[in-house]
C-alpha positions in Angstrom: 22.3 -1.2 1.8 19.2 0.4 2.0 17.7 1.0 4.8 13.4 1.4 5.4 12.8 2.8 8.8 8.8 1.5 9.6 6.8 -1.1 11.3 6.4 -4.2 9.3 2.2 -3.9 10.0 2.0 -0.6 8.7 0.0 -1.1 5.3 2.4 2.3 3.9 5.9 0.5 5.0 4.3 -3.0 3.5 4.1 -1.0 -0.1 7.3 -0.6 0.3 9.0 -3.7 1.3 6.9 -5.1 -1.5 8.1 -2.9 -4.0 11.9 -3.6 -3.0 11.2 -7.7 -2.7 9.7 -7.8 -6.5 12.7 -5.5 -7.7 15.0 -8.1 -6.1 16.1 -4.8 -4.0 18.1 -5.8 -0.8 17.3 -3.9 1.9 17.1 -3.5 5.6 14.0 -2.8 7.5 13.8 -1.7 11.4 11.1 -1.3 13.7 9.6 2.0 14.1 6.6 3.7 14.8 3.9 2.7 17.1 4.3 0.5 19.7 8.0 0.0 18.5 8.0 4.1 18.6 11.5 6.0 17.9 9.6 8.6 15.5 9.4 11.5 17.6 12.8 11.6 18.0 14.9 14.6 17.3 17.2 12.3 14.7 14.0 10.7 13.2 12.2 14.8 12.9 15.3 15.5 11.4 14.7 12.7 8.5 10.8 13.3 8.6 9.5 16.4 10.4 6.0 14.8 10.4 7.5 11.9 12.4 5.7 9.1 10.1 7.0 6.0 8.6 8.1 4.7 6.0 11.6 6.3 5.8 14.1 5.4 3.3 17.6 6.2 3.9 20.0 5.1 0.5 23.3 6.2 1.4 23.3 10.1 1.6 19.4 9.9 0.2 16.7 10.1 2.2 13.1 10.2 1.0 9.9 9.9 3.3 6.1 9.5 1.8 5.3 5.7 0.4 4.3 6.4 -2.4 7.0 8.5 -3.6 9.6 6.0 -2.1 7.7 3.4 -4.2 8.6 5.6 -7.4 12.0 5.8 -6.4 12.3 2.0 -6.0 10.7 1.9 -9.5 13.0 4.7 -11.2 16.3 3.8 -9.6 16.1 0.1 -9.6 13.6 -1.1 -11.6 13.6 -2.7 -14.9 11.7 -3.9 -17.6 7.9 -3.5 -16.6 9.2 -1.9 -13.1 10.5 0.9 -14.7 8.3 2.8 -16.7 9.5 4.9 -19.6 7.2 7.2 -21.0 5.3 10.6 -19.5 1.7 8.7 -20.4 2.9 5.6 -18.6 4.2 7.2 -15.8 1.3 9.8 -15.9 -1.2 6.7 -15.6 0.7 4.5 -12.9 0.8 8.0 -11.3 -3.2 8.6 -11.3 -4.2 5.5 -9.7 -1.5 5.5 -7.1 -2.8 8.9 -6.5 -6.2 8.0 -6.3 -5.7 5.4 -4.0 -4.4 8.1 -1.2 -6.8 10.7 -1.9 -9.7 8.3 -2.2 -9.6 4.6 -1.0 -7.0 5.5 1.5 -9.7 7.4 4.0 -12.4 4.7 4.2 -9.7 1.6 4.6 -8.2 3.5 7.4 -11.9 4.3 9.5 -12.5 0.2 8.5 -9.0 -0.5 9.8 -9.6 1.7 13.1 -13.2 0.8 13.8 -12.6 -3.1 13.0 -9.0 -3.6 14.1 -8.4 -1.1 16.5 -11.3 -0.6 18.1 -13.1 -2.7 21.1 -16.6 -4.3 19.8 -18.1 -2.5 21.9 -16.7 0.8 21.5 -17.9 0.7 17.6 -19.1 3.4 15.7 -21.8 1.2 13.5 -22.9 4.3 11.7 -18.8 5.0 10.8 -18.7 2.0 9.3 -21.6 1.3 7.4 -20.6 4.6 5.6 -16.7 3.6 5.3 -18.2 -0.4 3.3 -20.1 2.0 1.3 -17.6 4.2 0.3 -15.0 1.4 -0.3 -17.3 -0.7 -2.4 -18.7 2.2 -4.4 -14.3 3.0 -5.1 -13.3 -0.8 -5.6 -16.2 -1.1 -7.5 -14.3 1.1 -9.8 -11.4 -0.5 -9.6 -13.0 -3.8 -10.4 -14.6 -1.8 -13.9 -11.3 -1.0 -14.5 -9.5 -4.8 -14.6 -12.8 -6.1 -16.7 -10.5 -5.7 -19.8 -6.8 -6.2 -18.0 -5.1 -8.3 -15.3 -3.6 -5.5 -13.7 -3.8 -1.6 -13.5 -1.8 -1.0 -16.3 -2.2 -3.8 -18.7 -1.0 -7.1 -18.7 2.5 -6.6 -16.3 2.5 -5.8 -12.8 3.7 -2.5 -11.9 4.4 0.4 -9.2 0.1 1.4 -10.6 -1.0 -2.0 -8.3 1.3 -1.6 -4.9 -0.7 0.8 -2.9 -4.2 -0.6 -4.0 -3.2 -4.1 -4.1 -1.9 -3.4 -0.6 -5.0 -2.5 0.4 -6.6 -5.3 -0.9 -5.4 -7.9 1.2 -7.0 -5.6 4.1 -10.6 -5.2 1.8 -10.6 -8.7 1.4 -9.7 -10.0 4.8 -11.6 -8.0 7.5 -14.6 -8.9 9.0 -17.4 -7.2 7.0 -19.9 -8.2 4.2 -18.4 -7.0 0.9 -20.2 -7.5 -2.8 -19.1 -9.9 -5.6 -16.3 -8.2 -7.7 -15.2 -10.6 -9.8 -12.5 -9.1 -11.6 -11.1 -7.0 -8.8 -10.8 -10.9 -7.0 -9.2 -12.4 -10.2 -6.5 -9.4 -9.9 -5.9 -9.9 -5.9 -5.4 -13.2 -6.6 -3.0 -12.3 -8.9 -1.1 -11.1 -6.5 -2.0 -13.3 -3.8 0.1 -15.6 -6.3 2.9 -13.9 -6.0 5.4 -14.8 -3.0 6.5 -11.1 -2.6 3.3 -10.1 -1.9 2.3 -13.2 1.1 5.9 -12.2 2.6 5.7 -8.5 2.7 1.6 -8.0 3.1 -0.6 -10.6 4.3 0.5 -10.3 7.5 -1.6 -10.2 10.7 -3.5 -6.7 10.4 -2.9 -5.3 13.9 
């Protein structure tokens, strides 16, 4: 069985176990990483040297990094939709995933530490009235994006949503004022609709 080595609350190991419960993937998820810790140790280094989660460990395999453990899920097990076929599809469910770390992924995480992690009081105001900014200006795009599709890459769900649909739930649920995006909210509730998603994401954000 496969095994994902990560704390259920981390939005990177929820990709995952996301991934794996819509592939009808079995698999077997312990507690690691922050207040559960176990990843600075010298067996864990040896899977991951940067000590982060999610790991996946399938049989001999071992692959860290969730996005690339989300293509793996895809390639080895997917089917149908799951498993794209073709350089442009995989090229475009590749870009968006893509953008999601090197653009959306920095502003969710100062909202996640300023609103979730942080003590009212201890707020940076300033930190986060640039990180809304940011993320509406990015989901903004997102939202032009689905005007003419109900998901990233057409009609189907696919490996293109997990990361940014992950990050939805957390958009959509903390504490802030956010715009009207009507067809980013038809596409979260979407997934919202889907029982893989409730089970594996919207989960208390701690």
């Amino acid at each position: 069985m496969i095994k994902i080595l990560g704390r259920a609350n981390s939005v990177n190991v929820q990709k995952v176990m996301w991934c794996a419960a819509e592939l009808d993937v079995e698999v077997a998820r312990a507690d690691v990483g922050g207040a559960f810790g176990g990843n600075d140790t010298d067996a864990f280094r040896a899977m991951n040297p940067n000590g982060s989660v999610p790991v996946l460990v399938d049989g001999d395999f071992v692959l860290w990094e969730s996005n690339a453990i989300v293509r793996y899920l895809c390639d080895q097990y997917g089917s149908g939709d799951w498993k794209l076929g073709t350089p442009p599809q995989n090229g475009l469910a590749g870009q968006w995933m893509d953008w999601y770390l090197t653009s959306m992924h920095p502003p969710m995480t100062t909202l996640f530490w300023q609103l979730i992690r942080t003590d009212p009081d201890m707020r940076d105001a300033a930190k986060i009235e640039t990180a809304i900014a940011q993320g509406t200006k990015l989901w903004a795009m997102l939202d032009q994006h689905l005007a003419t599709r109900d998901f990233i890459m057409g009609d189907y769900l696919s490996m293109a949503d997990i990361p940014l649909g992950s990050s939805a739930y957390r958009w959509h649920s903390m504490d802030f004022a956010r715009p009207d995006l009507p067809n980013l909210k038809a596409w979260w509730d979407r997934l919202v609709e889907r029982r893989a998603y409730r089970e594996n994401v919207m989960i208390p954000i701690t």
